[in-house]
C-alpha positions as CSV (number, residue, x, y, z in Angstrom):
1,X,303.1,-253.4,-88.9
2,X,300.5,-251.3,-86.7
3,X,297.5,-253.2,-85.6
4,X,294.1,-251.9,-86.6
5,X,291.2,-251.7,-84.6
6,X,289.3,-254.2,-85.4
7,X,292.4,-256.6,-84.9
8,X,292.7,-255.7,-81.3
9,X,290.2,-258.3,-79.9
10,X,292.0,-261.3,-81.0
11,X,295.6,-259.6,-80.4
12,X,294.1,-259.2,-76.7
13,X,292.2,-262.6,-76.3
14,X,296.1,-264.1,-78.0
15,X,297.9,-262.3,-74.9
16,X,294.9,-263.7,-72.5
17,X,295.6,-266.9,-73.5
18,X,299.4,-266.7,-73.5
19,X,299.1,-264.9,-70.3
20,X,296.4,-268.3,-68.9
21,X,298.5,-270.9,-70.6
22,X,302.2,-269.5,-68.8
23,X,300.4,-269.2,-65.4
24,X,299.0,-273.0,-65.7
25,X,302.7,-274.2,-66.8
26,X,304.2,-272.2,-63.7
27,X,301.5,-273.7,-61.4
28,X,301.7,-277.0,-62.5
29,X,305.7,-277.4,-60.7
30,X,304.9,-276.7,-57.1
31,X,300.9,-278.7,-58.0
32,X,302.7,-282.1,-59.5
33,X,305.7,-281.7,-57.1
34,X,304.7,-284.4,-54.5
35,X,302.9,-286.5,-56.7
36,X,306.0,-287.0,-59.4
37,X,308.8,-288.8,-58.3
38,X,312.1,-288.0,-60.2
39,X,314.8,-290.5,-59.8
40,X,318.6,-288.7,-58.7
41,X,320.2,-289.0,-61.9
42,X,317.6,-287.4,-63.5
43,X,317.3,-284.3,-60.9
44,X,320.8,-283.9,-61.1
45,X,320.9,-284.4,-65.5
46,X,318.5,-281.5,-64.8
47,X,319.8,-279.0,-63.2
48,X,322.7,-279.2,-65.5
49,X,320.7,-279.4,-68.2
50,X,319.4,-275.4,-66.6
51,X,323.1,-274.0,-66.2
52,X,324.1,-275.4,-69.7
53,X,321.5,-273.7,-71.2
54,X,321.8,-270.6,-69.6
55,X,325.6,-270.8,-70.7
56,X,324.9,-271.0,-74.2
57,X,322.2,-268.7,-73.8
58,X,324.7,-266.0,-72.7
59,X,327.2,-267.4,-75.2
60,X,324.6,-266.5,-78.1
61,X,323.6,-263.1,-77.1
62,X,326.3,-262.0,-76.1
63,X,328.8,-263.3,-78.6
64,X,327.2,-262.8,-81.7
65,X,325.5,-259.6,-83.5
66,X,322.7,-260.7,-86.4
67,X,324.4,-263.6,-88.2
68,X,327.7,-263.1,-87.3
69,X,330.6,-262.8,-84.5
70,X,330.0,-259.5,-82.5
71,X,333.6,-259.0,-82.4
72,X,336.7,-259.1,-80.2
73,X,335.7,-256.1,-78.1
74,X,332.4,-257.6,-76.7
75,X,334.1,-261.1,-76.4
76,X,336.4,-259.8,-73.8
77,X,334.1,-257.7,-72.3
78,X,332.2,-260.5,-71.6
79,X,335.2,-262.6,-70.4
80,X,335.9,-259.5,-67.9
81,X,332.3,-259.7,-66.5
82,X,332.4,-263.5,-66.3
83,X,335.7,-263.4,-64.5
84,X,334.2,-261.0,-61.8
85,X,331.1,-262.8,-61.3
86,X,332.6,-266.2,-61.1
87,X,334.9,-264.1,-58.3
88,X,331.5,-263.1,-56.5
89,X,332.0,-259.0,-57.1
90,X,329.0,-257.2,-56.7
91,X,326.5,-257.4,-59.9
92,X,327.0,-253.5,-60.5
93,X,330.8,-253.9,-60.8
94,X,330.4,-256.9,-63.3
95,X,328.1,-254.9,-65.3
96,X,329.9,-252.0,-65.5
97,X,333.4,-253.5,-65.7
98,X,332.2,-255.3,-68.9
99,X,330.8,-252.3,-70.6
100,X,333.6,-250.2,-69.9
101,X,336.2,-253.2,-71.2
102,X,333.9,-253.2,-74.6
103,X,333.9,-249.6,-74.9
104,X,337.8,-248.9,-74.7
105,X,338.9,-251.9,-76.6
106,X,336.2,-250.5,-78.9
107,X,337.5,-246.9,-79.1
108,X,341.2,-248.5,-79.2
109,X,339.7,-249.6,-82.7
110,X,339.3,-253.5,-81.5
111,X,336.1,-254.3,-83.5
């Protein structure tokens, strides 16, 4: 749906406030940082917390296409780019070994 005119005030005082409350969340890490103590288990229950997340993240998006599985093809594209980054190759190489492993498993007729 466009946006009429007279809805463009309170789209832009929405995306001024978005824009105010993200900068005050970012700010408040490094601001609270020597005043919050945060016992070892719990640092380090965090920061797996962040790679699990980002894991299933990827999982999600790149698994899955609307409501369903996104097929073989992009499941083992994705498996070849997570075998060359986990092998440290440069980020161009992963990105393009994964597309072109989708696109000829997809034009082999893997769906």
């Amino acid at each position: 749906m466009v946006a009429r005119m007279k809805d463009t005030p309170m789209l832009i005082g929405g995306l001024g406030m978005l824009a105010a409350g993200t900068f005050a969340f970012r700010l408040s890490g490094p601001a609270l940082r020597s005043r919050i103590r945060v016992p070892a288990p719990v640092s380090k229950l965090l920061e797996v917390a962040a790679v699990v997340l980002l894991a299933a993240l990827v999982a999600v998006t790149a698994l899955t296409s609307g409501h369903g599985f996104g097929g073989y093809a992009r499941a083992i594209g994705v498996g070849v780019g997570g075998l060359l980054a986990w092998r440290k190759a440069p980020f161009i190489v992963v990105v393009l070994a994964a597309a072109a492993t989708t696109a000829l498993l997809r034009l082999l007729g893997v769906p």
